[in-house]
C-alpha positions as CSV (number, residue, x, y, z in Angstrom):
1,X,92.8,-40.7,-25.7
2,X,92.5,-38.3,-28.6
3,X,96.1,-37.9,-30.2
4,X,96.1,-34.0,-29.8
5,X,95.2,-34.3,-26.0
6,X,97.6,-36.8,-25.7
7,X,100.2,-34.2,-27.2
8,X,98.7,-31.5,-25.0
9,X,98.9,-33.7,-21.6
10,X,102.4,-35.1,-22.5
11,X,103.9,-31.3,-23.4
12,X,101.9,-30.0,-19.5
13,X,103.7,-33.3,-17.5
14,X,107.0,-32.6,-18.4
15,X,107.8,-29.1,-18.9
16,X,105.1,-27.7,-17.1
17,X,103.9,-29.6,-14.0
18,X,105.0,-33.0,-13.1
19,X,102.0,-35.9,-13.5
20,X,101.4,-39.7,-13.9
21,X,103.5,-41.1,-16.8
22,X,102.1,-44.9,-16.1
23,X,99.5,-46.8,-14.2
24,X,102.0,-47.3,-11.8
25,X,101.1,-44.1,-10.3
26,X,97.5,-45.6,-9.2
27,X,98.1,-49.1,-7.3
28,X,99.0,-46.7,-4.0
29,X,95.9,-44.5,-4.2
30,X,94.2,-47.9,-4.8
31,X,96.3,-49.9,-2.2
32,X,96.4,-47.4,0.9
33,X,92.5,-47.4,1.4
34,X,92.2,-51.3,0.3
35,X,94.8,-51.5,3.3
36,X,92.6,-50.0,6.1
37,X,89.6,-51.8,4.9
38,X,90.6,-55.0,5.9
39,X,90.1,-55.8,9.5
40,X,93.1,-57.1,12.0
41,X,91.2,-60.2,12.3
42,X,91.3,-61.0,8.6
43,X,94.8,-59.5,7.8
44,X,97.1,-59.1,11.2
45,X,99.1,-55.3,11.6
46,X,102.7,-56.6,10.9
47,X,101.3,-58.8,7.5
48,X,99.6,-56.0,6.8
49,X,102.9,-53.0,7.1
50,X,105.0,-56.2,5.3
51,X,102.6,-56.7,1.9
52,X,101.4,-53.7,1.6
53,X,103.9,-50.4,2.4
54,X,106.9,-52.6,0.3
55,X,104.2,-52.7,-2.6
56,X,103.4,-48.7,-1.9
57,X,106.5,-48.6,-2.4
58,X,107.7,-50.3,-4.7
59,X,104.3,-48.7,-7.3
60,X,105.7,-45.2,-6.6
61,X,109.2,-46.0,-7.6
62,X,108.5,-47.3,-10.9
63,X,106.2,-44.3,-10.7
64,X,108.5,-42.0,-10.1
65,X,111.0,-43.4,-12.8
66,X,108.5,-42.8,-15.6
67,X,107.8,-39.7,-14.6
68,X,111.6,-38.6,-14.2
69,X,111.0,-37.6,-11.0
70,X,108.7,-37.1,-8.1
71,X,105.3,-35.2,-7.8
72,X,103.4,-34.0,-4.8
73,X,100.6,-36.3,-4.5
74,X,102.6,-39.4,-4.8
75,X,105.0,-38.6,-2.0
76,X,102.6,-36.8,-0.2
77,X,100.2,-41.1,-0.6
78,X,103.5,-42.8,0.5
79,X,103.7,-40.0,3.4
80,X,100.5,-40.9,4.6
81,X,100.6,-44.4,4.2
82,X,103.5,-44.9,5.8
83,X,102.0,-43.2,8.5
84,X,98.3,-44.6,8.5
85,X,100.1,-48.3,8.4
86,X,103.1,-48.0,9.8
87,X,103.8,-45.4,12.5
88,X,100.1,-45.7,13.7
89,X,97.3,-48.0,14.2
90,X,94.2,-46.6,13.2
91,X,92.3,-49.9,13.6
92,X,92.9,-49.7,17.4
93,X,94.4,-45.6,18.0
94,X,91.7,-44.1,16.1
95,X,88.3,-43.0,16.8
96,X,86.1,-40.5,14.5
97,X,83.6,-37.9,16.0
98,X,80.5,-37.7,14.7
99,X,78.9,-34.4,14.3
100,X,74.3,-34.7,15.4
101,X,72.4,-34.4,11.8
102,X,70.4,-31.2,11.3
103,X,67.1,-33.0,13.5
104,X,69.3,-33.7,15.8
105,X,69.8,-37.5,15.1
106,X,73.1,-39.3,16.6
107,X,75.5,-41.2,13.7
108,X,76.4,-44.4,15.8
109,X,77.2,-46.9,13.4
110,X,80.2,-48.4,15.3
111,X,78.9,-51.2,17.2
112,X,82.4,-50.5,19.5
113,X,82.9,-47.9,21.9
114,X,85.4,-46.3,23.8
115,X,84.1,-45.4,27.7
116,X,86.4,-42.0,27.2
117,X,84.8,-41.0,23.8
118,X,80.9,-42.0,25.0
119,X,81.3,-38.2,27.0
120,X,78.4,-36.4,26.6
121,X,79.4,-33.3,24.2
122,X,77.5,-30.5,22.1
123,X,77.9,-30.8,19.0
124,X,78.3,-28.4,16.0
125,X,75.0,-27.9,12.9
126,X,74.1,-25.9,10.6
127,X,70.5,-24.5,10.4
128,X,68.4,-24.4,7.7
129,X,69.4,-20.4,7.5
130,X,73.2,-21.9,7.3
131,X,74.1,-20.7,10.8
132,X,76.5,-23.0,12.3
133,X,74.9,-23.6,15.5
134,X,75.6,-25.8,18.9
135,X,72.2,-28.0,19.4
136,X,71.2,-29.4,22.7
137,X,73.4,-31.7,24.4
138,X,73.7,-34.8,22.4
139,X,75.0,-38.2,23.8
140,X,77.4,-39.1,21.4
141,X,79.9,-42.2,21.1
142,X,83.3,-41.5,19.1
143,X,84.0,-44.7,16.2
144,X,86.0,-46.7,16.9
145,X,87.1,-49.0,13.6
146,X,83.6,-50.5,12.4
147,X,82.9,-53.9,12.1
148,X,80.3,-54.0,8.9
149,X,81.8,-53.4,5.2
150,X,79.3,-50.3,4.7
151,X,80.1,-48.5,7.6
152,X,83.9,-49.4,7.5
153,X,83.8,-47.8,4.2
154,X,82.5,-44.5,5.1
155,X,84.6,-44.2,8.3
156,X,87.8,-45.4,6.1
157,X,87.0,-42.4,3.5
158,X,86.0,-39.8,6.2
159,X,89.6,-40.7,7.3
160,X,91.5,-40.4,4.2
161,X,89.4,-37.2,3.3
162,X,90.8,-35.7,6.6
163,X,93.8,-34.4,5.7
164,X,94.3,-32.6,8.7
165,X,92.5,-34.7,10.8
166,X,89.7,-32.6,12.2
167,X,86.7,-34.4,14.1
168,X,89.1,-37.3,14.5
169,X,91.3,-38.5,17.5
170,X,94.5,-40.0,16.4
171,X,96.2,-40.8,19.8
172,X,98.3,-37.4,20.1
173,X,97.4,-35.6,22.9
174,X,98.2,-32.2,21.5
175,X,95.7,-32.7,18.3
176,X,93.0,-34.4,20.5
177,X,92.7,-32.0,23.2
178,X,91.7,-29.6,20.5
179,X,88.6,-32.1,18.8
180,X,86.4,-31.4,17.4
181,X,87.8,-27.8,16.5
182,X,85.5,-24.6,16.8
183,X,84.2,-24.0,13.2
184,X,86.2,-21.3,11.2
185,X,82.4,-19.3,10.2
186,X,79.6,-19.3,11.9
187,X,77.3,-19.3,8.6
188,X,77.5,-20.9,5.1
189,X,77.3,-16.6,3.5
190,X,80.7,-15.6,6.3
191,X,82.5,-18.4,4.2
192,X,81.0,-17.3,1.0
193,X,82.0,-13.6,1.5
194,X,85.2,-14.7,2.8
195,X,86.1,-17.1,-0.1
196,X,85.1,-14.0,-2.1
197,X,87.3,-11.5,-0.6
198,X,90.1,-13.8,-1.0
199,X,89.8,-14.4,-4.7
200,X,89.3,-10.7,-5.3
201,X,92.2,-9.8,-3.3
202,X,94.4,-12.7,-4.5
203,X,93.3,-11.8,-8.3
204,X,94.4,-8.2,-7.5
205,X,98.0,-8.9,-5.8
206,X,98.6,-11.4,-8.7
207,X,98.0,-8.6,-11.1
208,X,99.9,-6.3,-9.7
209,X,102.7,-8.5,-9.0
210,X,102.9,-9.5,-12.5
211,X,102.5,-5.8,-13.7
212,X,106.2,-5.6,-11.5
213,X,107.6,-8.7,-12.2
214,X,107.9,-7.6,-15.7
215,X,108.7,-4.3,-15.6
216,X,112.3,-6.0,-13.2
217,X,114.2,-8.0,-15.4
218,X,115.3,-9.7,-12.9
219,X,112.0,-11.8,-12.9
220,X,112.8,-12.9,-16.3
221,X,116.6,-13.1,-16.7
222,X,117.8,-15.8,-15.2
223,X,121.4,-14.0,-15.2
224,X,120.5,-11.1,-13.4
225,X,121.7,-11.8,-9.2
226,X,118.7,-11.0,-6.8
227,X,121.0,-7.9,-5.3
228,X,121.2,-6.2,-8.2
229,X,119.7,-2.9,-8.6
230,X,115.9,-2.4,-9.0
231,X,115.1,-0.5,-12.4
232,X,115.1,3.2,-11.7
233,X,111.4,3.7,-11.7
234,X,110.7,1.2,-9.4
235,X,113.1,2.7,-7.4
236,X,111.7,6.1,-7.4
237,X,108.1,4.1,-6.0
238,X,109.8,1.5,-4.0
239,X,113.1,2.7,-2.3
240,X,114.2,-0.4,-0.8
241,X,116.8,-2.8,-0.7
242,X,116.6,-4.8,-4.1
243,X,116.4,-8.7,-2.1
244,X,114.0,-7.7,-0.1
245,X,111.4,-6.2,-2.1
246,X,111.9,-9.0,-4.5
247,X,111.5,-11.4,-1.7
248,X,108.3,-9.6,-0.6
249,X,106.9,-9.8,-4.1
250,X,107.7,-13.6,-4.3
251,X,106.1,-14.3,-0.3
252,X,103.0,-11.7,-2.0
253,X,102.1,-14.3,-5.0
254,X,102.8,-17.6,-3.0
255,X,100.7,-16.2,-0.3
256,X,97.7,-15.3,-3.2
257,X,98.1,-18.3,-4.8
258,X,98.2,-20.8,-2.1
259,X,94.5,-18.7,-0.5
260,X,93.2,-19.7,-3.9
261,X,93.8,-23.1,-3.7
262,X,91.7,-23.8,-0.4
263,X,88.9,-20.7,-1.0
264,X,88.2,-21.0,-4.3
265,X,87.4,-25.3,-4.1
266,X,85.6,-24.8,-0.8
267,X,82.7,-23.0,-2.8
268,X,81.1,-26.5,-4.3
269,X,80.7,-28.4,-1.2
270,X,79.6,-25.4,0.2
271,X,76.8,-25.1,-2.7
272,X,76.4,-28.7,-1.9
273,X,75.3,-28.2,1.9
274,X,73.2,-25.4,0.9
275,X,71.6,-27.7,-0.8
276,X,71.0,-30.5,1.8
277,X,73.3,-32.7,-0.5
278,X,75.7,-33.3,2.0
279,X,76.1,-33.2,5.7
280,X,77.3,-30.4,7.5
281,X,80.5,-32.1,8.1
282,X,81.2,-32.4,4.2
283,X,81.0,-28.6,4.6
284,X,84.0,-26.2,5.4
285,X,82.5,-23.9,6.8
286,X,82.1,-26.3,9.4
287,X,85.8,-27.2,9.7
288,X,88.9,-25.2,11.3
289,X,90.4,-22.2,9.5
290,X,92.7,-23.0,7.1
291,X,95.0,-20.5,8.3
292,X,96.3,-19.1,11.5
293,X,96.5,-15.5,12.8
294,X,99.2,-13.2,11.6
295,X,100.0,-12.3,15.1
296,X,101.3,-16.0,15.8
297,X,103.8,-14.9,13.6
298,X,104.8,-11.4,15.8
299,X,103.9,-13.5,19.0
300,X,106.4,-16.5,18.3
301,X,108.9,-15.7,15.2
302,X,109.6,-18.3,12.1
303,X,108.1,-21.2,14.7
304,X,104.7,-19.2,14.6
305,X,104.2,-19.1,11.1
306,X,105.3,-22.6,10.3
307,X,103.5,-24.3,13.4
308,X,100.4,-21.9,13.8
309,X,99.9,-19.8,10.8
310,X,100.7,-21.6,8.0
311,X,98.1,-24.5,6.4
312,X,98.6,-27.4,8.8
313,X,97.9,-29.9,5.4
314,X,100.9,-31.9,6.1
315,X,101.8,-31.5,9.6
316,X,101.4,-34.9,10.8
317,X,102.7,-37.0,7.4
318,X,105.9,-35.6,7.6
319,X,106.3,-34.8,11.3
320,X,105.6,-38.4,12.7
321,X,108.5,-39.9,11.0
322,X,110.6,-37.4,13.0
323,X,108.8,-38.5,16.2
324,X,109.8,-42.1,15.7
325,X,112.9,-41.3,15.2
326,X,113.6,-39.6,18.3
327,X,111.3,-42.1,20.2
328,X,114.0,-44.8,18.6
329,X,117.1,-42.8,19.7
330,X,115.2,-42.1,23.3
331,X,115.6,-38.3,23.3
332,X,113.7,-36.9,26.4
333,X,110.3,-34.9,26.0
334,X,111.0,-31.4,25.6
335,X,114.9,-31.5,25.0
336,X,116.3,-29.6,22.2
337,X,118.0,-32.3,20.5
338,X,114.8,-33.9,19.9
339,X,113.4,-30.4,18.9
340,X,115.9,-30.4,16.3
341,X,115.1,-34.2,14.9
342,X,111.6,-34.0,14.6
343,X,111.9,-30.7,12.6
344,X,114.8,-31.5,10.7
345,X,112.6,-34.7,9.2
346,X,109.2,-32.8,9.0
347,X,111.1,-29.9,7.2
348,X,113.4,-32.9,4.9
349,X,110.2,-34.5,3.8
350,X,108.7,-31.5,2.9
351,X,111.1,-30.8,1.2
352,X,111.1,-33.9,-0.6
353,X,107.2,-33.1,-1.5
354,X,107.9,-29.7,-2.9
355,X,110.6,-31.4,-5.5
356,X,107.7,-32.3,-7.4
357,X,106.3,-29.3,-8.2
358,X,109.3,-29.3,-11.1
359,X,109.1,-31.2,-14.1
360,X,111.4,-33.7,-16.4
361,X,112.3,-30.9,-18.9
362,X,111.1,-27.4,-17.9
363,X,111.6,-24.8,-20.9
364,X,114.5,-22.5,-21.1
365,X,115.9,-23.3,-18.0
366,X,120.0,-22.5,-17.5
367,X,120.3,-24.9,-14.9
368,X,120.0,-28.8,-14.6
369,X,116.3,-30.0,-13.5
370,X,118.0,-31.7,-10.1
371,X,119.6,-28.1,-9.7
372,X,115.7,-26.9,-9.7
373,X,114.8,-29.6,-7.3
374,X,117.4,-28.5,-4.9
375,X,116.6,-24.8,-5.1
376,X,112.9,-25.6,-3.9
377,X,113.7,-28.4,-1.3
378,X,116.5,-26.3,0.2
379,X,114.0,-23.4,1.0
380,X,112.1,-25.6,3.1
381,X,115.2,-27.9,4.3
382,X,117.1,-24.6,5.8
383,X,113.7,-23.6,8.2
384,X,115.3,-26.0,11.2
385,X,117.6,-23.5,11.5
386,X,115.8,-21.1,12.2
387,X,113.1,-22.8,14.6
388,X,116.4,-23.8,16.2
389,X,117.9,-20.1,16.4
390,X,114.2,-19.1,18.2
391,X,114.4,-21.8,20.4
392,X,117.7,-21.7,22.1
393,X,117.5,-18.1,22.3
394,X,114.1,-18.6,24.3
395,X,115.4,-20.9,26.4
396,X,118.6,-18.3,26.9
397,X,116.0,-15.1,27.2
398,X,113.3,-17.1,29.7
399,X,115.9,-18.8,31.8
400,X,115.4,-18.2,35.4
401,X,112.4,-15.8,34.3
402,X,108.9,-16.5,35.0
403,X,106.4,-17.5,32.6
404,X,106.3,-15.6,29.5
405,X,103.0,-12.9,29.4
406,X,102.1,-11.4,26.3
407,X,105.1,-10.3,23.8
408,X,105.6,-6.7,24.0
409,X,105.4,-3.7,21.3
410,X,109.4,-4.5,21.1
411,X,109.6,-7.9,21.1
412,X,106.9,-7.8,18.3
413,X,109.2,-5.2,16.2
414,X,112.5,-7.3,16.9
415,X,110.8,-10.4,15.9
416,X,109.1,-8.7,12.9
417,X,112.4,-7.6,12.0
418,X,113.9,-11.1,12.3
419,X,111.7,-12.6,10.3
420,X,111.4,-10.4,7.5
421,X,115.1,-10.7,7.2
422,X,114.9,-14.2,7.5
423,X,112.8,-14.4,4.6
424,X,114.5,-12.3,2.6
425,X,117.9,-14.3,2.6
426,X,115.9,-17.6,1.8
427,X,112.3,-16.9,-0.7
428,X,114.9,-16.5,-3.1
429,X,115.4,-20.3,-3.5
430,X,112.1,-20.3,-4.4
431,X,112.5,-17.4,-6.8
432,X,115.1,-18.9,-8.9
433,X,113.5,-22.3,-9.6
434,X,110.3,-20.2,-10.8
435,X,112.6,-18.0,-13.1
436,X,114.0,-21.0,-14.3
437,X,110.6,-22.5,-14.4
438,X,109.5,-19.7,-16.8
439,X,106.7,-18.6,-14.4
440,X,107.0,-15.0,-14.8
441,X,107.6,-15.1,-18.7
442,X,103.7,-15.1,-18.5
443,X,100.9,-13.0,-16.7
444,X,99.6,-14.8,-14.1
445,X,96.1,-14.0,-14.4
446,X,93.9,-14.1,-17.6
447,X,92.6,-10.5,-17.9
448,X,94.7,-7.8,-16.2
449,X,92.5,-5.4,-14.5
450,X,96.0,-2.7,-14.3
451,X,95.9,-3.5,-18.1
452,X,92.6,-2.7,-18.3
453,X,92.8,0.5,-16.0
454,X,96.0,2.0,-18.3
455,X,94.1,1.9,-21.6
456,X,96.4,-1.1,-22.4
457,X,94.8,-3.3,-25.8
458,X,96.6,-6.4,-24.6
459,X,94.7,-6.8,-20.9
460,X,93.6,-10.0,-21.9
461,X,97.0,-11.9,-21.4
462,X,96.8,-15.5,-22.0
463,X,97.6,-15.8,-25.7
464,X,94.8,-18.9,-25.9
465,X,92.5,-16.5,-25.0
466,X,93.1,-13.7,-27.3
467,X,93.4,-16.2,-30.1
């Protein structure tokens, strides 16, 4: 590696972003598919859990201890290993569902078959015009673990591609009632025009974010409290309490951000299956939508936005642990103590994942880098208590009532209200570990189209670029 990239990669791992410090960091991305490639009758399930998650392990410690700390992906591959080898048994729990080919042709390549999956089903393709269509039904067997090397290979790396596990059954009833999901667009140009209206609308709330985040010192003071009062022009635009508006703007950029992230890489397989490169399953507009509705959020409070608005991406890595925790302490179905385990784990571990978003030595911090760590973890480790506040007063409000219809004008306001204030008493976890971080020292966009608009000379902000 060329010394000056070397430089350049070493200065973005630890004071920018966290990343892989020694080759450590690859024997689990190596080990977790090597793992599900070898069949039971080769390597049995419990010498399989005791060699290889210990090893996982093990890898991601010394990892982690280059590194100074954790990162995303590496918890997020022990995550999923633990629960690919450990909590589950894909070899005998999981079957994948194939999707017909464009003419209509059945993938069958698992020589075993489940009498339950071998229903006869219609199946979702994608014309030559890119309409996502529903063909003639198709007989068509769901595979089981394959037998042959080839096809084991491709059904292992359909799995480990499938982060949230669409087009697969995975023995949980309340994911497999629901596969294969209904695709989010009915063409290949809805998912193009939507992909573009979220990158122009996420460009334009980052720009306009930034163009307030540093006209409020607050942004970029690390000693200024979140309740202190907004700067007197923004308060003449904006006359609102100063925690919430700064809350809003925080929610506004990690909601633009976070779009960018799934609509912005969804445009070259996309290209791909224009093409005929790769199947219509490789192709999101084929898979479920990323996010929920809005109104899950005014329907069922903090509980709709986590459970049904919000990406799903790791819903069941960090929410099975929880379930084997109750099922170990035998807390009944439904109760609210095992309500309260499974999302006080799912919301830990995230928690947990999060922490690596924050590097070894980030610049011009006040605080210590486990302070930072905290700050980000504890946004997501306080949300129990609010899935816990919804659900005991629903089980309060609904008891001796009959079924709940749809929520009312009111009980949409109240909840709005609830949640907004909920927000606005915790984002600001997140908002100090960016300030620390240095994140809104910086524009956050690379040409500033309110820059442009004002007559401004410096509207291209990124330094590198004007250089």
């Amino acid at each position: 590696m060329p010394v000056d990239l070397l430089h350049h990669y070493r200065h973005v791992t630890n004071h920018i972003i966290p990343g892989p410090q020694s080759l450590s960091y690859f024997i689990p991305l190596l080990l977790l598919p090597t793992a599900l490639l070898i069949p039971r009758h080769i390597l049995p399930r419990w010498l399989s859990i005791a060699f290889f998650m210990p090893t996982i392990t093990l890898a991601s410690l010394s990892a982690w201890t280059a590194m100074r700390g954790v990162d995303v992906i590496s918890v997020d591959v022990v995550l999923s290993s633990l629960y690919l080898l450990v909590l589950n048994d894909p070899w005998k729990d999981f079957q994948y569902i194939p999707s017909s080919s464009s003419h209509g042709d059945v993938s069958n390549s698992s020589p075993r078959r489940s009498i339950k999956g071998d229903a006869r089903r219609s199946s979702t393709r994608t014309t030559k015009s890119g309409r996502t269509t529903k063909p003639k039904t198709l007989a068509i067997s769901n595979q089981h673990y394959p037998e042959s090397f080839a096809q084991r290979l491709s059904w292992v790396l359909n799995l480990l591609t499938s982060i949230r596990f669409n087009n697969w059954k995975i023995n949980l009833p309340s994911h497999d009632t629901h596969q294969p999901p209904s695709p989010a667009f009915p063409t290949r140009k809805a998912l193009f025009l939507q992909a573009l209206l979220s990158l122009t609308r996420g460009y334009l709330i980052l720009d306009l974010t930034s163009a307030y985040t540093h006209s409020d010192p607050y942004f970029t003071n690390p000693h200024i409290p979140i309740s202190s009062p907004l700067p007197t022009t923004i308060t003449t635009l904006f006359p609102l309490p100063p925690q919430f508006l700064r809350a809003m703007i925080l929610s506004a950029q990690a909601w633009a951000l976070i779009s960018q992230i799934f609509y912005a890489p969804a445009l070259l397989p996309l290209a791909l299956n224009a093409c005929s490169l790769i199947p219509d399953s490789w192709s999101p507009h084929t898979w479920a939508p990323y996010f929920g509705s809005p109104l899950d959020v005014l329907a069922h409070g903090v509980r709709g936005f986590w459970g049904r608005y919000w990406h799903q991406m790791m819903r069941h890595s960090t929410s099975a642990p929880g379930y084997a925790v109750a099922d170990l302490l035998g807390l009944s179905k439904g109760g609210l103590l095992r309500y309260a385990v499974i999302t006080v784990v799912a919301f830990g571990l995230s928690g947990v994942v999060h922490m690596g978003l924050v590097p070894p030595e980030p610049l011009g911090a006040t605080v210590s880098v486990d302070l930072l760590r905290v700050y980000v973890a504890g946004f997501f480790w306080v949300q129990p208590v609010a899935l816990m506040v919804e659900a005991v007063v629903e089980r309060v409000w609904m008891r001796g009532k009959k079924v709940e219809g749809p929520a009312t004008i009111w009980r949409r306001v109240v909840i709005a209200i609830w949640v907004g204030c909920w927000f606005t008493l915790y984002v600001p976890l997140l908002g100090e570990a960016g300030r620390q971080l240095g994140y809104w020292r910086h524009w956050l966009v690379p040409f500033s189209l309110w820059k442009w608009a004002r007559g401004e000379a410096d509207f291209v902000t990124w330094s590198f670029l004007r250089n």
